[in-house]
MARLOMAR-416575 format. One line per 3 residues: number of its first residue (from 0); their letters; for each residue x, y, z of C-alpha. Coordinates in Angstrom, 1 decimal, always signed. Layout:
! MARLOMAR-416575
NUM	A	X:Y:Z; ...
This chain:
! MARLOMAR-416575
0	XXX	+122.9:-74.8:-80.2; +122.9:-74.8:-76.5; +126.0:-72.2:-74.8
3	XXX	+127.8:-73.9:-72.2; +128.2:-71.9:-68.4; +130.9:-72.9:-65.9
6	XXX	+129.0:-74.6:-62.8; +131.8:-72.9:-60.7; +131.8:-69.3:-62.2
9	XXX	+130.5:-67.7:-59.1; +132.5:-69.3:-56.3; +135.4:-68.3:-58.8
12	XXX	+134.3:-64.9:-58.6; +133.5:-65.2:-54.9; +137.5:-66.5:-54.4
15	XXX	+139.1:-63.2:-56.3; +137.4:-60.9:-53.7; +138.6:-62.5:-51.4
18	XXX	+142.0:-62.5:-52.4; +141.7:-58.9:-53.4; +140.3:-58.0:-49.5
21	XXX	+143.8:-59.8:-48.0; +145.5:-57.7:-50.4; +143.7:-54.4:-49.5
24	XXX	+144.2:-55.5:-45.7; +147.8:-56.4:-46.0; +148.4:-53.2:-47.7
27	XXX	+146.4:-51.4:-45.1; +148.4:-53.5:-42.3; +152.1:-52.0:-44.3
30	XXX	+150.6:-48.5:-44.4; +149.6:-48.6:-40.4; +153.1:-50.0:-40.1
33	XXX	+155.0:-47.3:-41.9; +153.1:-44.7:-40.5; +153.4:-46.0:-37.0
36	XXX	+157.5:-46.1:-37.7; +157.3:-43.4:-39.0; +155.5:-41.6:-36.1
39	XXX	+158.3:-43.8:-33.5; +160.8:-42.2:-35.5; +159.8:-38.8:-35.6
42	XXX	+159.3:-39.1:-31.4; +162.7:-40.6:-31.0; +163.5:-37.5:-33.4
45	XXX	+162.1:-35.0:-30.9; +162.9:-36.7:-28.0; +166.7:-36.4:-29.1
48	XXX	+166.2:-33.1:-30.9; +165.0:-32.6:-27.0; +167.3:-33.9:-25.2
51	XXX	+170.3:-32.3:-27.6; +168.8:-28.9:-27.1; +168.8:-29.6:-23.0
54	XXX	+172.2:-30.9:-23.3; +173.3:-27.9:-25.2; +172.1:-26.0:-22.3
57	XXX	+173.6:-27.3:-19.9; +177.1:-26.9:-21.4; +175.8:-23.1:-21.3
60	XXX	+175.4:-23.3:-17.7; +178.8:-25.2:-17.2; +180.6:-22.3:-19.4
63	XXX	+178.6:-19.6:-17.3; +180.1:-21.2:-14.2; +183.6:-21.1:-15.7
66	XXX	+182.9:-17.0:-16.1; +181.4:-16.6:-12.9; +184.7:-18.6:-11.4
69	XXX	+187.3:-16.3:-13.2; +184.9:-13.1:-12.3; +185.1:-13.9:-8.7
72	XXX	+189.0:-14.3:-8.5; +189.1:-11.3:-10.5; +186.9:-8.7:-8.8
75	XXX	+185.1:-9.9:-5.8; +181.9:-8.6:-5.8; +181.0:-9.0:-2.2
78	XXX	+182.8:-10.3:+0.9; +182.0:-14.0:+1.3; +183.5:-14.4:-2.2
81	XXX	+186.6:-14.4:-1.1; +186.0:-17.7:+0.2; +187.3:-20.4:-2.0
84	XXX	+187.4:-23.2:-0.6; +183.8:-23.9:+0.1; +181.0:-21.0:-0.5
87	XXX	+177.6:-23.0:-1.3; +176.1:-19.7:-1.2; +178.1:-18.7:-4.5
90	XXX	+178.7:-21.8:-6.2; +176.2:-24.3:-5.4; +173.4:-24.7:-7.9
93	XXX	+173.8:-21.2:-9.6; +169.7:-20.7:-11.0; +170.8:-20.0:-14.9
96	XXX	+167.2:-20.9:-16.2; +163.8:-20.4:-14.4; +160.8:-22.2:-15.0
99	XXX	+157.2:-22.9:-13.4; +158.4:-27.0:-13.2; +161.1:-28.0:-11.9
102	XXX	+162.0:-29.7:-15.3; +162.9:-26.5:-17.0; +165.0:-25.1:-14.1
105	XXX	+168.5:-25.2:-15.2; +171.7:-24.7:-12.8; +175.4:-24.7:-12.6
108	XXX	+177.6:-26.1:-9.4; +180.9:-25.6:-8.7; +182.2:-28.9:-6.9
111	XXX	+185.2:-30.3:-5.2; +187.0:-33.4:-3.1; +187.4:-32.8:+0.2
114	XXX	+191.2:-33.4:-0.2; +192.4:-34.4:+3.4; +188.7:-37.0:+3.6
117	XXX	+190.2:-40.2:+4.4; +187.0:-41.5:+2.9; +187.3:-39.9:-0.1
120	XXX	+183.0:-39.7:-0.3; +182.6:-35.3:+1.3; +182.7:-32.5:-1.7
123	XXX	+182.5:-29.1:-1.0; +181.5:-25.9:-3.7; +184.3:-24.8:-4.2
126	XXX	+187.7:-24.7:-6.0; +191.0:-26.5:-6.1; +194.1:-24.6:-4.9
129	XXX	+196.9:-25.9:-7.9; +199.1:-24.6:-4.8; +197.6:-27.6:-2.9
132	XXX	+199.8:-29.9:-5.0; +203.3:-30.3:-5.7; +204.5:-28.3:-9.1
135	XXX	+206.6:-30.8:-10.9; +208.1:-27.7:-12.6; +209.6:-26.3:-9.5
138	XXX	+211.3:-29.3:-7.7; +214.9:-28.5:-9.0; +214.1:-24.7:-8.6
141	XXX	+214.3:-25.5:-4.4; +218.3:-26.3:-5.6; +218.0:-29.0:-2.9
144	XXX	+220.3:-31.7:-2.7; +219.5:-35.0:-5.0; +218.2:-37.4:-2.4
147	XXX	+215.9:-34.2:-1.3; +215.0:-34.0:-4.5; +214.1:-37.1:-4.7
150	XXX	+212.6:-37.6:-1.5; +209.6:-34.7:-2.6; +208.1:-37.3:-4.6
153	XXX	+208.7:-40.5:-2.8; +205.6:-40.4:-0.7; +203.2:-40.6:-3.7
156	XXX	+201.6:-44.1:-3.9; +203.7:-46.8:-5.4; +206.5:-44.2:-6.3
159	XXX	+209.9:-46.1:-7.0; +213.5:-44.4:-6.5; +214.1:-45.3:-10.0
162	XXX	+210.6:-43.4:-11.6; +211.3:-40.2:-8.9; +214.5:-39.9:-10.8
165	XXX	+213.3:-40.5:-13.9; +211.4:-37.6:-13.3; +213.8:-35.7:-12.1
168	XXX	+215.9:-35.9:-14.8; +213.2:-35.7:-17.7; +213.0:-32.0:-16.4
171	XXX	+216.4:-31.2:-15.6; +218.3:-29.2:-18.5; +221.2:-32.1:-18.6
174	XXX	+221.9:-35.6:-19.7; +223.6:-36.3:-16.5; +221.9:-39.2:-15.2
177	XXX	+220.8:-39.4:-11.9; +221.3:-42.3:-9.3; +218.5:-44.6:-10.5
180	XXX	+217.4:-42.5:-13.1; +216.7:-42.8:-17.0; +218.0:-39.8:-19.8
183	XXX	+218.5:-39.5:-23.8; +220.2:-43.3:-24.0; +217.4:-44.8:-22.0
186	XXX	+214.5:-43.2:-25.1; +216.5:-43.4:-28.1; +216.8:-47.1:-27.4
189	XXX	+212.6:-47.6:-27.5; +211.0:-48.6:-30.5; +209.9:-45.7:-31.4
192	XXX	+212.8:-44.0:-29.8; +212.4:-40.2:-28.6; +214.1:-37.6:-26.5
195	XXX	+214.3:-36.8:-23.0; +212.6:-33.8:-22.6; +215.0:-31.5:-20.4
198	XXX	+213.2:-28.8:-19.6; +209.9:-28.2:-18.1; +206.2:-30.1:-18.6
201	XXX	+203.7:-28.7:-20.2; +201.2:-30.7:-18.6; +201.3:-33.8:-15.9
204	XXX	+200.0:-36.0:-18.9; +203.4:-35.8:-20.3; +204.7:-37.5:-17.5
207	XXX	+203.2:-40.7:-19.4; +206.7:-40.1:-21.6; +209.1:-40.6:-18.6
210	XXX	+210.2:-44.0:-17.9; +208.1:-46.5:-15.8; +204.9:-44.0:-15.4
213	XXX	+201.7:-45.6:-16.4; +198.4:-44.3:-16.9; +197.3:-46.6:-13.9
216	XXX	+199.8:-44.7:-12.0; +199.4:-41.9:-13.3; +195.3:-41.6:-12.7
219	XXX	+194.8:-44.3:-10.4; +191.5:-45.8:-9.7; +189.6:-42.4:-10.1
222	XXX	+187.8:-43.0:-13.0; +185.9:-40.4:-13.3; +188.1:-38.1:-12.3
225	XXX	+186.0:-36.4:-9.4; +188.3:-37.3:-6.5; +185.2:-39.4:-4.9
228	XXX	+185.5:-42.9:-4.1; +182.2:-44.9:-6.2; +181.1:-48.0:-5.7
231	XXX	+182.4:-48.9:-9.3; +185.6:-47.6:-8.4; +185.5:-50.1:-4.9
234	XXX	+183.7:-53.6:-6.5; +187.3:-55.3:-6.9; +187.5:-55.4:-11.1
237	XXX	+190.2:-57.6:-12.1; +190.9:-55.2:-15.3; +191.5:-51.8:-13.0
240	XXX	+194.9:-52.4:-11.1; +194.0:-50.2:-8.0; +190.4:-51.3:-7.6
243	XXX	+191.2:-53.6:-5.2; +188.3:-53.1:-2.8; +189.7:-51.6:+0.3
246	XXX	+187.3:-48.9:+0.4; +190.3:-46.4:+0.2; +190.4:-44.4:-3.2
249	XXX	+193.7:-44.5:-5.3; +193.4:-41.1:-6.8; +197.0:-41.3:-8.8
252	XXX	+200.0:-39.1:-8.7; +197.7:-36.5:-10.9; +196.2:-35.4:-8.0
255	XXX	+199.3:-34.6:-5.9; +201.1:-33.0:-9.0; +201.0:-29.7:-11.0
258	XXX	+202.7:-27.6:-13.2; +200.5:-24.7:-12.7; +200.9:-23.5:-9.3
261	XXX	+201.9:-19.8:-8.1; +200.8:-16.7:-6.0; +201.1:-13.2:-6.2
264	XXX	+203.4:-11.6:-4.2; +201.4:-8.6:-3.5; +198.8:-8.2:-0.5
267	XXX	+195.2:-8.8:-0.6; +194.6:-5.7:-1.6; +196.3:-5.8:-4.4
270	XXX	+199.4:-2.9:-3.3; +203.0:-4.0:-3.0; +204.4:-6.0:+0.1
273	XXX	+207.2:-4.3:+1.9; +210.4:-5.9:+0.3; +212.8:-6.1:+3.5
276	XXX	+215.4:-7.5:+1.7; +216.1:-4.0:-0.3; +219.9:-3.0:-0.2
279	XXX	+218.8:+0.8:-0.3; +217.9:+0.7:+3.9; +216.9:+4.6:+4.1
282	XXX	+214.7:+3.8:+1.8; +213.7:+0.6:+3.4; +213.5:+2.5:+6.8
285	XXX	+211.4:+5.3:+5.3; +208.7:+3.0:+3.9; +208.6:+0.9:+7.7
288	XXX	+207.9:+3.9:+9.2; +205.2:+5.3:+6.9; +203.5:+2.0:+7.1
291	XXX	+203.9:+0.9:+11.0; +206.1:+3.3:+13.3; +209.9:+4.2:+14.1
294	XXX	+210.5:+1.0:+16.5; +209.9:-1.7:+13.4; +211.9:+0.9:+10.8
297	XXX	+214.6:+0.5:+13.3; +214.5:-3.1:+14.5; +213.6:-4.5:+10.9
300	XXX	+216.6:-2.2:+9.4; +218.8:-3.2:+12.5; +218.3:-6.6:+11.8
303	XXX	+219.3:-6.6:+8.5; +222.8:-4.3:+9.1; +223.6:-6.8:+12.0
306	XXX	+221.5:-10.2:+12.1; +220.0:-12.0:+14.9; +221.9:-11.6:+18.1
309	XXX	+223.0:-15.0:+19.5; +224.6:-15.0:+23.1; +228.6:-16.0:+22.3
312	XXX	+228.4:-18.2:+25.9; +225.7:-20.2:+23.8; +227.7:-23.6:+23.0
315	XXX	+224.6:-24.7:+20.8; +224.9:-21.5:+18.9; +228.3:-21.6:+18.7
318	XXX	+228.5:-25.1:+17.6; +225.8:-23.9:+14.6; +228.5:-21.4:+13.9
321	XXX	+226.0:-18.4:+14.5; +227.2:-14.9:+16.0; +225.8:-11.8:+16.5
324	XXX	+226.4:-9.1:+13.6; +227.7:-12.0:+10.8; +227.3:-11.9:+7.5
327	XXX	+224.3:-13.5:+5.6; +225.0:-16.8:+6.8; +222.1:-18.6:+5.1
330	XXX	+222.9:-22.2:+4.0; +221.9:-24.1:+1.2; +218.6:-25.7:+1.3
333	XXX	+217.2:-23.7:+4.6; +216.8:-20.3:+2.8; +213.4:-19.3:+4.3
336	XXX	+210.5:-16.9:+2.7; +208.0:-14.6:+4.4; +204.5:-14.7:+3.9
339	XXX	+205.3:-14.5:-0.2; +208.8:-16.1:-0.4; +212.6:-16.6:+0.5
342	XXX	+215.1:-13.7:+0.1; +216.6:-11.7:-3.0; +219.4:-10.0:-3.5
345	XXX	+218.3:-6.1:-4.7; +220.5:-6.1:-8.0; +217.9:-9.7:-8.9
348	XXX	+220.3:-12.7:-8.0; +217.7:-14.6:-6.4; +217.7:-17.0:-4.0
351	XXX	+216.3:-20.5:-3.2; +212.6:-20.2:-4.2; +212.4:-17.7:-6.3
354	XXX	+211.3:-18.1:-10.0; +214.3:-16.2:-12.4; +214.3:-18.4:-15.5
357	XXX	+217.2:-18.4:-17.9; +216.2:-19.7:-21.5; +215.9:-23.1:-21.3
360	XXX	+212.8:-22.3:-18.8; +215.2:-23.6:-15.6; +215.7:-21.1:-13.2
363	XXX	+219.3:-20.8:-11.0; +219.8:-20.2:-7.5; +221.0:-16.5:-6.4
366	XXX	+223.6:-16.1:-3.9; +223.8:-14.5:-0.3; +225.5:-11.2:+0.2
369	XXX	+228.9:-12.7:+0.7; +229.1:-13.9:-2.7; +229.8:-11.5:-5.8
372	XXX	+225.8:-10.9:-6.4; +225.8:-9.8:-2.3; +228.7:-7.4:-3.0
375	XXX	+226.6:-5.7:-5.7; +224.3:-5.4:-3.0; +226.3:-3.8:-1.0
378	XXX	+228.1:-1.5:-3.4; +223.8:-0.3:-4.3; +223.5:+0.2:-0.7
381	XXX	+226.1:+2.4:-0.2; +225.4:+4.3:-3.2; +222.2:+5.1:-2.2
384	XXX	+223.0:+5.7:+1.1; +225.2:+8.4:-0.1; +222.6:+9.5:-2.4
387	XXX	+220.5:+10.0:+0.1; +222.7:+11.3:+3.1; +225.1:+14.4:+3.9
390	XXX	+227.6:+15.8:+2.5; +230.0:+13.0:+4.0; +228.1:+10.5:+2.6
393	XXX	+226.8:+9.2:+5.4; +223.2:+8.8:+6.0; +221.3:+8.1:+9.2
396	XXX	+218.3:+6.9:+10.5; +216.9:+6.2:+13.9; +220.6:+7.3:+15.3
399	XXX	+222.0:+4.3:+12.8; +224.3:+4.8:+10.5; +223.2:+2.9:+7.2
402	XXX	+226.1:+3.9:+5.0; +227.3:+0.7:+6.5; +225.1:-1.4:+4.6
405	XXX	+223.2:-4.2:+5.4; +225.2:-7.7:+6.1; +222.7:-10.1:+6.5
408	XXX	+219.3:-11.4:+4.3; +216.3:-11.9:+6.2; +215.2:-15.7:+5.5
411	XXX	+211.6:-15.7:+6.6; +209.6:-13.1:+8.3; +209.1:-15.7:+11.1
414	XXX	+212.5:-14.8:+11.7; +212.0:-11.6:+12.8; +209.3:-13.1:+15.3
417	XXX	+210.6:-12.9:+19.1; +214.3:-12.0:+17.7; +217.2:-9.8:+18.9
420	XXX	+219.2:-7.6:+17.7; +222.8:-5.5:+18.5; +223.3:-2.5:+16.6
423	XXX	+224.9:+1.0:+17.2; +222.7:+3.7:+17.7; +224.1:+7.3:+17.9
426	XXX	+227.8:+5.4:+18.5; +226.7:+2.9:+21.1; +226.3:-0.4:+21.1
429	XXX	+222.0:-1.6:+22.4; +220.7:-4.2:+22.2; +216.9:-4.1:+20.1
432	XXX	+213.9:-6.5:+20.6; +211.4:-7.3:+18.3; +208.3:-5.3:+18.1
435	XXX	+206.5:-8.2:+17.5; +205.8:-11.2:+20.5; +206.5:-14.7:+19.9
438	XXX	+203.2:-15.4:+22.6; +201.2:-17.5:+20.8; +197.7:-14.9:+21.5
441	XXX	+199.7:-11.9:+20.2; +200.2:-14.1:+17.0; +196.9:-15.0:+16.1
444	XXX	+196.0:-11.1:+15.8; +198.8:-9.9:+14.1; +200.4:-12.5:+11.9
447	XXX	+198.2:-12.5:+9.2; +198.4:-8.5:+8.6; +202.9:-8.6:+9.0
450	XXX	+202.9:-11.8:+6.4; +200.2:-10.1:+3.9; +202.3:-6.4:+4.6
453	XXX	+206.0:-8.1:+4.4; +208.2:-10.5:+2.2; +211.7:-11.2:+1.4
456	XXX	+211.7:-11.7:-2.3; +211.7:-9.7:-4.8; +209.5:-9.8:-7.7
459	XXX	+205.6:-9.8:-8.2; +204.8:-13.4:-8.4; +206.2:-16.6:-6.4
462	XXX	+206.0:-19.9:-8.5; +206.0:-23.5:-6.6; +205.0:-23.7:-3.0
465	XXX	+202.6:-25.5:-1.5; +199.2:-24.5:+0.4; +199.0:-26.2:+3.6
468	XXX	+195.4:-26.0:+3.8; +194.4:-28.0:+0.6; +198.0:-30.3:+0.4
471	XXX	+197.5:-34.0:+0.9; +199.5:-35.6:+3.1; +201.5:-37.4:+0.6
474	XXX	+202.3:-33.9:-0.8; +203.6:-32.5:+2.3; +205.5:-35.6:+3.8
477	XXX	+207.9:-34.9:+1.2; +209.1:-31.5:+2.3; +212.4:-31.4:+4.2
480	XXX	+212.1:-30.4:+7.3; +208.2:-31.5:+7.8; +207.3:-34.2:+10.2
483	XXX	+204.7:-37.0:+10.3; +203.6:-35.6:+13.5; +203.1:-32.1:+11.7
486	XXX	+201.4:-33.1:+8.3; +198.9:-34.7:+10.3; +197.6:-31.8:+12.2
489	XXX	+197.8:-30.1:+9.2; +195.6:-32.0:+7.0; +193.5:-33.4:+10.6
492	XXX	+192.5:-29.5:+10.6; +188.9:-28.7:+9.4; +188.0:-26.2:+7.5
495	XXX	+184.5:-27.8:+6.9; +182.0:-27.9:+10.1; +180.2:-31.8:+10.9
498	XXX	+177.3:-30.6:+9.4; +178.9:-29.1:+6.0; +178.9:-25.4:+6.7
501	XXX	+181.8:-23.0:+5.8; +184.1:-22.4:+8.3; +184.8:-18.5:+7.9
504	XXX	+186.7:-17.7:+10.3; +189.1:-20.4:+9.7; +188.8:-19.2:+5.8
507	XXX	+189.7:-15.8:+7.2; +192.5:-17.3:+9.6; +194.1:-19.0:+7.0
510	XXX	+194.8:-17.1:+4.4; +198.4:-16.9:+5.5; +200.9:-19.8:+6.9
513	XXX	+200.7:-17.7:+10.4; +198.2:-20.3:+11.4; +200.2:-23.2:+12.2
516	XXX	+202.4:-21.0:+14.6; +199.9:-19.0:+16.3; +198.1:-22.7:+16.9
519	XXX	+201.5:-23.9:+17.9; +201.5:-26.5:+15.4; +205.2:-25.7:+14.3
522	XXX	+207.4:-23.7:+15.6; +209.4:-20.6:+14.9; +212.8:-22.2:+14.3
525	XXX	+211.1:-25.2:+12.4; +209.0:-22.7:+10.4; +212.1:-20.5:+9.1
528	XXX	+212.7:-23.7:+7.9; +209.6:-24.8:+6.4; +208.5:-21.4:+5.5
531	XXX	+210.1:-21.1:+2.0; +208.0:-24.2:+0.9; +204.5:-23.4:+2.1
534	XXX	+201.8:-21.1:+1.7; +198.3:-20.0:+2.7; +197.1:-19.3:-0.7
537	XXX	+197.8:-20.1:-4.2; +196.3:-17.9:-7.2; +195.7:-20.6:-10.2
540	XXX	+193.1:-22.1:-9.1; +191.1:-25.5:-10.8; +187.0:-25.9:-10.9
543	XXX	+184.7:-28.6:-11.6; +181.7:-27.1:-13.0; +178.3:-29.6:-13.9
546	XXX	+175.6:-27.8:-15.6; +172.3:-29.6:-14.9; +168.6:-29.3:-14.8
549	XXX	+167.0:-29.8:-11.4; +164.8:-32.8:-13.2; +164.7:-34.7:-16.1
552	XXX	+168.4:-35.8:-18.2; +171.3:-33.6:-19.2; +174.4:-31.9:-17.7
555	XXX	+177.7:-31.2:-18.9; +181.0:-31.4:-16.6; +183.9:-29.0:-17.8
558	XXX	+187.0:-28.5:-15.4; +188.8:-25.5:-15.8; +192.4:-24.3:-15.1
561	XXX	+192.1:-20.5:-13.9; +195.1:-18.0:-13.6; +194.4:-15.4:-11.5
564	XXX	+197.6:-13.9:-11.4; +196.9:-12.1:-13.8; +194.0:-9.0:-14.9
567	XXX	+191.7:-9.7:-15.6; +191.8:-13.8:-14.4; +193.0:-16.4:-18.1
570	XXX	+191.3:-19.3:-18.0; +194.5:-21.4:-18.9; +192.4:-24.9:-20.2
573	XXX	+188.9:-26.1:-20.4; +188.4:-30.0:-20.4; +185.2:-31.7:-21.0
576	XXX	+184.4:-34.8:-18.7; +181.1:-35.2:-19.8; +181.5:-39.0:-20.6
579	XXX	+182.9:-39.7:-17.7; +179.5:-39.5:-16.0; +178.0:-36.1:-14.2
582	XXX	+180.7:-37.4:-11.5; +178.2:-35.5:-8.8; +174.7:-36.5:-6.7
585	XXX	+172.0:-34.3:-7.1; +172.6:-33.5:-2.9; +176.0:-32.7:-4.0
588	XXX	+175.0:-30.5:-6.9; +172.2:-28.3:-5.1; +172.8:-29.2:-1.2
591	XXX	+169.0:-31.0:-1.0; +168.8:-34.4:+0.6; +166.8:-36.5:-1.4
594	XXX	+165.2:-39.6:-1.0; +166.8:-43.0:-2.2; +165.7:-43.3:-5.5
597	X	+165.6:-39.9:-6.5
């Protein structure tokens, strides 16, 4: 029997090797696949693991910058720190990490707005005065009238009467409501309803609470929050409300208010001022003379028994109501302050511009000596006069006899500037001038040294007024007594040189308000005036710090809020702005111009 073979038995077995070398190449294909994922994967892996790590480093070198910051205001470790307001050599790009390539060099900046650049595009290294802007907090503390009141804010961007007292009267410790403003009825009648506050802010981002404040108003069309104008911030996007196009920033009314500001009222060194308000005058005379000589003791304590003398033919004085020898005649709203504040009473009723909080966190205006709280003052005088004098009870100094007391409260130390005086000396009647010259030359050199020596308030620190040297103009427009013409030379003033270098000398020069006298930008009458509002120097302080490596991706941008009134320097809040973009250029960060592209 014949066995039958299939004709096609080999290409059959030709076909299934075939088929099983697709399927060993497609399998070969999914491994290379897989492993080639898998190798994409683990790169991306490293590359973030990476780029985390750097990132984590440079929040490292942000929060060193935040230490060096409150180290600095604390203990100065060499001269030029105590230069502020722009000091590249401290705070621009602060090496934190070394390397061989300039990938693994890691630094910190401090940056800041130039806050009086019309163009809004200059930063400086340095750090923002909280002084600079208006303290929200303080407003009511002035004890000015309403429309005053008011008028401090109206010359913020778009501010309304209605939203200034809306303000206004979110911080005020009553439900009286104010002109145009909104209270309790007004935010229990909102779905959900709420409270009016009545008392202070805890931040300026509460203000988003009061009636008709937006964020758009509130932050403007800074988006970033680095006080610069960008080009994204200037392209004329329907969906931002200020970005408009005009190549003028919006910054919003965060960046003219605070709730922060204050200054020690202590001299640079760190020793007390001379208070030359004290109702114990031998003991005011005493410390004059230790510190400068027996003509200031005398004219300072003169001053203060008698006033300033004005010639009774004067019909302008007259009219004003001012004599020589009067009591304390200052009025309400045009109490003035020496280089660190407006006058005191000794027993602590304190006057316009002082800080004495009751416990709702609002603080009440003291009265002059005529008033009961000036009696008091009197009465301490003359017990420590007697304390300190003869058997009679009389005590003398410079051939004055102080068991009289003092009847009058220095305003501002600019009003002992050029001033004169009628006071007995050993029983007769002379007439005293000042020690110190109202010639414009003799200010410059001694100004800053009499404000940082003397003040007429009592107390170690001064909440609320502003510094004219970082203030916008918006910010000082509002100030009674201020002028257009004024504000502008203030904030037209440089303290930056064309070609970015600090200005130390003006740094130096400015320290104190004696500045705008001595460069006869206001003055003396006008600064009594102004003088209770305004200051050289504030001592909470806000930084911008980026931590960043000088190539290659990652940085970190923190801003800080910095108290340096106290000891060792608080740092009060740390914000991270990191998404908001590094907010700096790389010339900005180190001070190297680069090419376009890099």
């Amino acid at each position: 029997m014949n066995q039958l073979v299939p004709q096609n038995s080999g290409a059959n077995s030709q076909g299934q090797r075939g088929s099983v070398l697709i399927l060993v190449l497609v399998v070969i294909a999914m491994l290379t696949l897989g492993a080639y994922s898998f190798f994409e994967i683990m790169v991306s892996e490293s590359e973030a693991t990476a780029m985390y790590s750097r990132q984590a480093e440079t929040r490292a070198f942000a929060e060193s910058g935040i230490e060096l910051v409150a180290a600095v205001l604390a203990t100065p470790e060499t001269e030029d720190d105590v230069s502020l307001y722009h000091n590249p050599g401290r705070f621009q790009a602060v090496l934190m990490r070394d390397s061989e390539n300039a990938r693994g060099r890691g630094y910190f900046s401090v940056v800041a707005p130039i806050e009086v650049d019309s163009t809004a595009s200059l930063s400086r290294s340095g750090l923002v005065d909280e002084s600079g802007r208006l303290n929200v907090n303080q407003i009511l503390k002035f004890e000015l009238s309403e429309d005053e009141s008011r008028e401090l804010l109206m010359y913020l961007p778009d501010m309304t009467e209605e939203v200034a007292d809306a303000i206004l009267d979110w911080i005020d410790d009553d439900e009286t409501l104010r002109a145009y403003g909104a209270e309790g009825d007004y935010y229990s009648s909102l779905d959900p309803p709420y409270y009016a506050k009545n008392s202070n802010l805890a931040s300026i981002d509460e203000l988003l609470q009061v009636a008709g404040v937006t964020a758009d108003l509130l932050y403007g069309e800074d988006a970033n929050r680095n006080g610069l104008l960008d080009p994204n911030e200037n392209d004329g996007d329907a969906n931002a409300p200020f970005d408009n196009a005009d190549g003028i920033l919006q910054p919003g009314w965060a960046a003219f208010l605070t709730v922060n500001s204050r200054e020690l009222n202590q001299r640079a060194d760190g020793t007390d001022r001379i208070f030359v308000n004290n109702g114990v005058l031998d003991e005011l005379y005493d410390t004059l003379v230790e510190e400068f000589d027996e003509d200031v003791a005398r004219f300072v304590v003169a001053f203060r028994m008698s006033g300033p003398y004005v010639d009774p033919n004067d019909p302008a004085a007259q009219a004003s109501g001012e004599t020589s020898g009067t009591d304390n005649t200052s009025p309400s709203g045009s109490s003035g302050s020496s280089g660190s504040g407006s006058a005191s009473s000794k027993d602590g009723a304190e006057s316009i511009g002082t800080s004495k909080s009751d416990d709702t966190g609002n603080t009440g205006r003291g009265s002059s000596s005529q008033t009961s709280g000036g009696s008091l003052v009197d009465a301490a005088a003359a017990i420590g006069n007697a304390l300190g004098g003869s058997a009679e009870g009389a005590v003398t100094r410079g051939g004055m006899d102080l068991a009289k007391g003092a009847k009058y409260e220095t305003k501002s130390i600019y009003e002992l500037i050029g001033a004169r005086t009628e006071v007995e000396i050993d029983g007769q009647k002379q007439m005293l001038d000042s020690p110190w010259s109202a010639d414009a030359g003799s200010m410059q050199s001694y100004l800053p040294a009499l404000l940082d020596m003397l003040t007429t308030i009592e107390g170690g620190e001064i909440p609320g007024r502003i510094n004219v040297n970082q203030a916008r103009m918006e910010v000082l427009l509002g100030i009674p007594g201020m002028t257009e013409e004024i504000a502008m030379s203030v904030t037209s003033s440089p303290m930056i040189g064309s070609q970015g270098e600090a200005l130390t000398d003006q740094a130096a020069l400015r320290t104190t308000t004696g500045w705008l006298v001595s460069q006869g930008i206001v003055d003396l009458p006008t600064m009594v005036t102004l003088d209770r509002f305004l200051t050289g120097r504030g001592h909470v302080f806000r930084a911008q710090i980026v931590g960043f490596f000088e190539e290659g991706g990652g940085y970190t941008r923190l801003e800080a809020t910095i108290d340096a009134t106290q000891s060792p320097a608080k740092v009060v809040s740390v914000m991270d702005l990191t998404e908001l973009g590094r907010g700096y250029s790389k010339t900005a960060l180190t001070g190297i111009v680069y090419e376009p592209g890099n």
